[in-house]
LUMTORVO-401838 format. One line per field, with one value per residue (C-alpha): residue number from 0; x, y, z. Coordinates in steps of 0.25 Angstrom, whole numbers. Example, Ala and Ser with C-alpha at 12.3 -4.5 7.8 and 13.67 -1.06 7.14 Angstrom:
BEGIN
i <- c(0; 1) .
X <- c(49; 55) .
Y <- c(-18; -4) .
Z <- c(31; 29) .
# end
This chain:
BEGIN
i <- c(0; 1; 2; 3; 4; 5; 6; 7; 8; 9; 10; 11; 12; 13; 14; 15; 16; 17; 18; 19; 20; 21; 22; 23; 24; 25; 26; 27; 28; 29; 30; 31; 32; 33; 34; 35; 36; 37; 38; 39; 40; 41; 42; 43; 44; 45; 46; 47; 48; 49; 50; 51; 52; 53; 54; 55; 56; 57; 58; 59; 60; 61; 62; 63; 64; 65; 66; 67; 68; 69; 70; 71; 72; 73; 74; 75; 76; 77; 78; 79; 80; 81; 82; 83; 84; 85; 86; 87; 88; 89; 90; 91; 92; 93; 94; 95; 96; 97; 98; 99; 100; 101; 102; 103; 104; 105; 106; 107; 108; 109; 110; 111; 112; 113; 114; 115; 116; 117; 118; 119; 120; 121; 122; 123; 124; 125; 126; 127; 128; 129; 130; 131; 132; 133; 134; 135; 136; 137; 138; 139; 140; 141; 142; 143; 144; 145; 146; 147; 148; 149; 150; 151; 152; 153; 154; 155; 156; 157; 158; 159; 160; 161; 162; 163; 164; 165; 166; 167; 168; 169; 170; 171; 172; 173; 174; 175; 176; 177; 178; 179; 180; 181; 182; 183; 184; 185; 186; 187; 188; 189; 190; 191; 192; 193; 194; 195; 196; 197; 198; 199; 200; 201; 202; 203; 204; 205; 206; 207; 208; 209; 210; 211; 212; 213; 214; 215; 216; 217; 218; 219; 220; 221; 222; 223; 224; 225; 226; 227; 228; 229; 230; 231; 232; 233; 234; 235; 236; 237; 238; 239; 240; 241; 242; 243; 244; 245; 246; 247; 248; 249; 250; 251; 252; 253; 254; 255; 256; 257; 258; 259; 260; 261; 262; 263; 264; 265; 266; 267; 268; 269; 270; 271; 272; 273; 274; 275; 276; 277; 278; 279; 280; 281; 282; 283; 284; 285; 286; 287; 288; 289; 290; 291; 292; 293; 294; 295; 296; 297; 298; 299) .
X <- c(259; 249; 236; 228; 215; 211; 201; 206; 218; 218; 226; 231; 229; 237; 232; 238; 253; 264; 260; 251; 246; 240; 232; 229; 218; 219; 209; 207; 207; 209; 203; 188; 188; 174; 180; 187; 186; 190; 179; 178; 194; 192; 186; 198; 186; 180; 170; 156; 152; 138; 136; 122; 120; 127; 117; 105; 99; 102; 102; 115; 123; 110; 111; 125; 127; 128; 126; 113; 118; 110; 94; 85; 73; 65; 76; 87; 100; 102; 115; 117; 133; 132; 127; 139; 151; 157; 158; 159; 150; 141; 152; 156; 142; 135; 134; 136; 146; 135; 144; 158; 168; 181; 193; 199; 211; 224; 238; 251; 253; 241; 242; 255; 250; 240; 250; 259; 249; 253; 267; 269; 260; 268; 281; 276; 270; 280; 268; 265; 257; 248; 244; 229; 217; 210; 223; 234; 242; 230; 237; 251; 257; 249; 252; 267; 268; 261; 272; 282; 280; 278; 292; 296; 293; 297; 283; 281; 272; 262; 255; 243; 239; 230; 243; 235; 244; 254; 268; 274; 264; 265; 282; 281; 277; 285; 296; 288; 282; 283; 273; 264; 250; 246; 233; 228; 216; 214; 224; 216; 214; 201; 195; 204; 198; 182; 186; 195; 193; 207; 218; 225; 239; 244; 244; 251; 262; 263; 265; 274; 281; 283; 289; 299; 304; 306; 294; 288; 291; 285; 270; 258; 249; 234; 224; 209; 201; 188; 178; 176; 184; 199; 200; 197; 206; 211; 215; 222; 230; 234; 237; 246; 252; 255; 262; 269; 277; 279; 291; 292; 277; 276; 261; 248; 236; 222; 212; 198; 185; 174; 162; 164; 150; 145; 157; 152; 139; 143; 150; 139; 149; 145; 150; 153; 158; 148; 151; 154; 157; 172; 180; 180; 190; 194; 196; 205; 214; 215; 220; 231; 236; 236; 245; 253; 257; 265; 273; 264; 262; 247; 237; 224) .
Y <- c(139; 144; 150; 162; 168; 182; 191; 198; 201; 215; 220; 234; 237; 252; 253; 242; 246; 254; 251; 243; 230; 217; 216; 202; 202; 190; 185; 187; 197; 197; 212; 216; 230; 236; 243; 234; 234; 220; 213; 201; 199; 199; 184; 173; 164; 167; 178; 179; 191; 195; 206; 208; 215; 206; 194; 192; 181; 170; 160; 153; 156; 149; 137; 134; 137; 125; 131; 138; 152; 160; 161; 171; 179; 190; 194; 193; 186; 181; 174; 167; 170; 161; 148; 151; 142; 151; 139; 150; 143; 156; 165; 155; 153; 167; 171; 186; 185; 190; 182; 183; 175; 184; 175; 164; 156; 157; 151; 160; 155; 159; 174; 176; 172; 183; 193; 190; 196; 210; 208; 219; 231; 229; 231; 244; 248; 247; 237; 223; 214; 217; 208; 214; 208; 205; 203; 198; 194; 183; 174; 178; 163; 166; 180; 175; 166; 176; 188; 177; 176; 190; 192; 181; 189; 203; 209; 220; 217; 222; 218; 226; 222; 226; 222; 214; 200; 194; 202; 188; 187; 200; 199; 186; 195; 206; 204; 200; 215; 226; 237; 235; 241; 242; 244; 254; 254; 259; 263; 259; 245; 245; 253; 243; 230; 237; 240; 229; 217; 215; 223; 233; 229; 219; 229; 241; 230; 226; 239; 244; 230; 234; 248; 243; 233; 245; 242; 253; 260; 248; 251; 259; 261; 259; 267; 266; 277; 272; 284; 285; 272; 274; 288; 295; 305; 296; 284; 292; 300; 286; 281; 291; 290; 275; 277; 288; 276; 269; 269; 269; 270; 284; 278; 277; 275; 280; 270; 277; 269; 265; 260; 243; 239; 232; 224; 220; 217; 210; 200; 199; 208; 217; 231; 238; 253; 263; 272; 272; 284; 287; 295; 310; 317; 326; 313; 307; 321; 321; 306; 309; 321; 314; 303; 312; 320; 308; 307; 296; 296; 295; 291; 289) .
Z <- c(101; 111; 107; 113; 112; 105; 100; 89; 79; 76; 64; 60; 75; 78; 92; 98; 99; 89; 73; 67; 77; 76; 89; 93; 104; 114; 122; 138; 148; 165; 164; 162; 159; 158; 144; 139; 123; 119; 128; 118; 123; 137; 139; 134; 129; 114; 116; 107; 102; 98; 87; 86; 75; 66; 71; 60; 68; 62; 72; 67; 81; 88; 80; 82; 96; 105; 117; 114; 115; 105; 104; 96; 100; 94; 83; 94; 96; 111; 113; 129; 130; 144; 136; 124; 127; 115; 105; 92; 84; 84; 79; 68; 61; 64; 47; 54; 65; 74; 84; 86; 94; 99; 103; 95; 99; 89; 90; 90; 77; 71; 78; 73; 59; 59; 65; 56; 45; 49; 50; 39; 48; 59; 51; 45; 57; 69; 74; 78; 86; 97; 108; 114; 123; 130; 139; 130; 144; 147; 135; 140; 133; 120; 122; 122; 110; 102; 108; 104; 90; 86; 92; 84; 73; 77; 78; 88; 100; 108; 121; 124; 139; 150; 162; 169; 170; 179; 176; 172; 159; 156; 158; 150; 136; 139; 130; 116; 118; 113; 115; 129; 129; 143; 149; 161; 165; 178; 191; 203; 205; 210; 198; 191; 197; 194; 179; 175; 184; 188; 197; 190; 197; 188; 176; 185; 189; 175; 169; 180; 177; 163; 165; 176; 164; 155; 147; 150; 135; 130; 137; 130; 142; 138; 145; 143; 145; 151; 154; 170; 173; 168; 163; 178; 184; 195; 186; 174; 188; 195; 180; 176; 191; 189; 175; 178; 188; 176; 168; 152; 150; 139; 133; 135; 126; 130; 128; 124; 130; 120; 121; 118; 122; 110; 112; 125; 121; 110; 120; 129; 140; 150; 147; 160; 155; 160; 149; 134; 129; 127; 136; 135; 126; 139; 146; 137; 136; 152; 152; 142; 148; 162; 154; 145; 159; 162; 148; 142; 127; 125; 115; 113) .
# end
């Protein structure tokens, strides 16, 4: 069975599709959005975090390192993240789990093991298993064996997904999913390209995809509410114009923007969001109203 690469299992998850959920968070992502809130999923590779204020400088990451990548001077920890070749020694003897890896490789068998663990919430829930990022769609042939087995054993399945893939891999998982949560971000390309990294025309040609199938009942649109990028007049207008084209699509769930930079920094990322308050309560009413005039059930 093949293998894949994630980040995190989350149990008891009930904001991750109908019931109660386990999300499994794989590794890898084509899009660099300057909000994104899983940073540590972005990069297919293991990532090293660095909690600060756990560290009692000890010295035992120094001493293990082979590549050098830790010095002390004047009470302070210094890592150099270019010479790390992300080995895990660090993580593994550090007596505080100052530093952390995110992203470990597990087999089908052994996710299906720790799914199975909560078999019994999903049957008193209506839930089932999630399948999050990162982009789930980067490990389509995991991504498969994995939708495989929890049809083999009748559990209910979800794909959260930003849309950016070929329509062949995203096609290819179709029919071992239940529920899809589909992102939108942004309707102009440009401002797409500047915020995202990559074109938004995939994901539109993919949704659109979707609701020609009849899927369309099956989407909950996902729509994050980024203050001055996303949540301006002209993209939630040209937004609500290109759902209302769509056929089958009655949801959407407002995403609210947090400030993630400790996450960044703990990483060793550049965080780009020029702002980190949340948006405005009259914002948010606006967005829903503008969605809600085209009949979509939304929640926040």
């Amino acid at each position: 069975m093949a293998s894949g690469s994630i980040f995190n299992i989350s149990r008891y998850a009930v904001h991750d599709g109908p019931g109660i959920r386990t999300t499994v968070f794989l590794k890898g992502c084509p899009l660099r959005c300057w909000w994104c809130h899983n940073p540590e999923g972005v990069s297919q590779e293991r990532s090293l975090m660095f909690f600060e204020y756990k560290c009692i400088l000890c010295k035992t990451c120094a001493g293990v390192c082979p590549a050098g990548a830790f010095s002390f001077a004047n009470n302070l920890h210094h890592l150099d993240r270019t010479s790390c070749n992300n080995c895990g020694l660090c993580s593994e003897t550090c007596p505080t789990e100052a530093l952390s890896h995110a992203g470990r490789m597990i087999a089908v068998t052994e996710l299906m093991q720790e799914i199975e663990k909560d078999v019994l919430l999903y049957d008193n829930s209506g839930g089932g298993v999630t399948f999050s990022g990162g982009e789930p769609l980067l490990q389509h042939l995991f991504l498969n064996e994995a939708l495989t087995e929890c049809k083999n054993r009748d559990l209910r399945t979800v794909l959260d997904t930003s849309g950016y893939a070929s329509e062949a891999v995203l096609s290819s998982v179709l029919d071992r999913v239940d529920v899809i949560l589909y992102d939108l971000k942004l309707a102009d390309e440009e401002e797409h390209r500047k915020y995202t990294g990559v074109s938004n025309n995939p994901i539109k040609e993919n949704l659109r995809m979707l609701a020609d199938r009849g899927r369309g009942r099956d989407v909950i649109l996902r729509f994050p509410v980024i203050p001055g990028i996303t949540d301006t007049q002209k993209n939630v207008d040209a937004l609500v114009e290109f759902i209302s084209t769509l056929k089958g699509i009655n949801e959407i769930d407002l995403l609210l923007f947090h400030d993630v930079s400790e996450k960044y920094h703990r990483l060793g990322m550049e965080y780009q969001m020029p702002v980190r308050q949340a948006p405005a309560p009259s914002k948010i009413k606006y967005i829903k109203e503008r969605f809600e005039s085209i009949g979509l059930y939304v929640k926040t």
